[in-house]
C-alpha positions in Angstrom: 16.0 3.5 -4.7 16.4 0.3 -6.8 19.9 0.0 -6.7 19.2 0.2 -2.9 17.0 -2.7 -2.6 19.6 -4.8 -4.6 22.6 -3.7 -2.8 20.4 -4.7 0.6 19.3 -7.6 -0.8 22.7 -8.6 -1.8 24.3 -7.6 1.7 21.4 -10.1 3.8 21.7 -12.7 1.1 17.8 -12.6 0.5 16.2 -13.5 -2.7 13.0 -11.8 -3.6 9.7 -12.2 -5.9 6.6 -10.3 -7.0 3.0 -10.5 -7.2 2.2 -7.5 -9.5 -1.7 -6.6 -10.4 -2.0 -2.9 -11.5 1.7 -2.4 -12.1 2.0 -5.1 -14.3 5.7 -6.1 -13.6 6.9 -3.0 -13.6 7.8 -3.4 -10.5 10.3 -6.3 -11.2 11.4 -4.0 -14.3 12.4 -1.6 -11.8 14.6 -3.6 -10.0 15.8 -5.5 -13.4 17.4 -2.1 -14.6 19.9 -2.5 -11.7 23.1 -4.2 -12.2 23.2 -7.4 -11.0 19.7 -7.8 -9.6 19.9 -11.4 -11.0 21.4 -12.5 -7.7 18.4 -11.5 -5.5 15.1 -11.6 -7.8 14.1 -15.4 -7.8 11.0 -14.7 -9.9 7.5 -12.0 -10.3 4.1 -13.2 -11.3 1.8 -11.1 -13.2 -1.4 -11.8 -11.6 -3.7 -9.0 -13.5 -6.9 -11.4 -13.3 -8.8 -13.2 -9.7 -8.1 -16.5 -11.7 -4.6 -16.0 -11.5 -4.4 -14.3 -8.4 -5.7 -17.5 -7.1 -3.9 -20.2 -9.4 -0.5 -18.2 -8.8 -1.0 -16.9 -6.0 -3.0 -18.9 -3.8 -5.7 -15.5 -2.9 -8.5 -17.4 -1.8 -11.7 -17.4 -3.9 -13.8 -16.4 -0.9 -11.3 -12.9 -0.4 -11.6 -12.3 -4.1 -15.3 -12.1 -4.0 -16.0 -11.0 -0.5 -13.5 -8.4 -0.8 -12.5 -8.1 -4.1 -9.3 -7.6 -5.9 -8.6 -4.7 -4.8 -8.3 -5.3 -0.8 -5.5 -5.4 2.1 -6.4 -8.9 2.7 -5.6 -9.7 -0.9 -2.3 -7.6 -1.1 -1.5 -9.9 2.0 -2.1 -13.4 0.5 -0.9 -12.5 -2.8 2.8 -11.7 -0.9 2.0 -14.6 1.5 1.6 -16.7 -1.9 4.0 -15.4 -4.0 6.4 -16.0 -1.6 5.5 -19.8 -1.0 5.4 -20.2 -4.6 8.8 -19.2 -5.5 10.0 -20.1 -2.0 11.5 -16.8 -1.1 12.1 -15.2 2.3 10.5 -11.8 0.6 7.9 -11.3 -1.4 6.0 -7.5 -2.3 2.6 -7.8 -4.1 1.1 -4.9 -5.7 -2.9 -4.7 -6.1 -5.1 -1.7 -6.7 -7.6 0.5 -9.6 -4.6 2.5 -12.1 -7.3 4.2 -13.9 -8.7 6.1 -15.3 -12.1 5.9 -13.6 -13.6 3.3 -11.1 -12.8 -0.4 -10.4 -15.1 -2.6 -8.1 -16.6 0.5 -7.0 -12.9 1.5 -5.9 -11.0 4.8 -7.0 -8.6 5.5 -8.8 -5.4 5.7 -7.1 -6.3 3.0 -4.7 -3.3 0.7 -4.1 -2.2 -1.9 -1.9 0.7 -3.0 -1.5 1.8 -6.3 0.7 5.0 -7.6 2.0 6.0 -10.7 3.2 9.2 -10.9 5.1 10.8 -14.5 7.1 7.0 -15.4 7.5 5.3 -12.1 8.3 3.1 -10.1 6.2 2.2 -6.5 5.9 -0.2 -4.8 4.1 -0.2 -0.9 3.6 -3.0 1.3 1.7 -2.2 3.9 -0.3 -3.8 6.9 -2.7 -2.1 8.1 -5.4 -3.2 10.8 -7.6 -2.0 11.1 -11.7 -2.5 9.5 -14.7 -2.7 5.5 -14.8 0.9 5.7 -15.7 1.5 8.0 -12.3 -0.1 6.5 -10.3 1.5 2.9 -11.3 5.0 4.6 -11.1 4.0 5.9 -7.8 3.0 2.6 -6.8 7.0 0.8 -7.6 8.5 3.8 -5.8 6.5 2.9 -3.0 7.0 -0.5 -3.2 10.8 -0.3 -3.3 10.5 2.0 -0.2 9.0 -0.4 1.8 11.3 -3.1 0.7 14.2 -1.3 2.2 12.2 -0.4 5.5 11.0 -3.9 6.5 14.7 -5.5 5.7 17.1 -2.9 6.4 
């Protein structure tokens, strides 16, 4: 699926960054292992803490704590920022609780992921099941899946 994203990316002359919480860049790793991806990814922000969801980012303060991390509205501002920050037409941001165990009073499993496409953002929800590893794995397939929907 990566070398599908690139290839699209390539063909529609997009660049693309990333706003990664609970997959931790793996994400942008993904799409590094492809061939030349240097050509579409401008740049991916590890944003694991609120400070730097909101220094990096731009997530608001109020969303972090009246919704917490772990939200669709924050999935949505961290694309929305990401994407302003690097100045890229796309952007994917990836928030949610890896495991194992609780986060915020959240599941394991629970993920957001947001994209940002020519100045529209999407959030979707998802539950994963597996180990933290699985479920952040799970997460980066998903991603990439949505990055070929919205700019196909």
């Amino acid at each position: 699926m990566e070398a599908e994203v690139v290839r699209l990316l390539k063909k529609k002359n997009l660049k693309i960054c990333f706003v990664e919480s609970c997959t931790g860049g793996l994400l942008a790793a993904t799409l590094i292992n492809v061939s030349g991806a240097s050509a579409v990814i401008e740049q991916s922000f590890v944003t694991y803490s609120n400070e730097a969801k909101h220094k990096l980012a731009g997530v608001k303060n109020k969303t972090l704590k009246e919704r917490g991390a772990v939200s669709k509205k924050t999935a949505k501002e961290m694309a929305k920022g990401g994407a302003k920050a690097a100045g890229c037409p796309v952007c994917v941001s990836v928030t949610g609780v890896a495991g194992p165990g609780t986060e915020e009073g959240k599941p394991a499993g629970l993920v957001y992921i947001g994209v940002y496409y020519q100045g529209s953002v999407t959030a979707y929800k998802f539950r994963f099941d597996g180990t933290r590893s699985e479920i952040r794995k799970k997460a980066v397939d998903k991603a990439l899946l949505l990055i070929v929907k919205t700019i196909a």
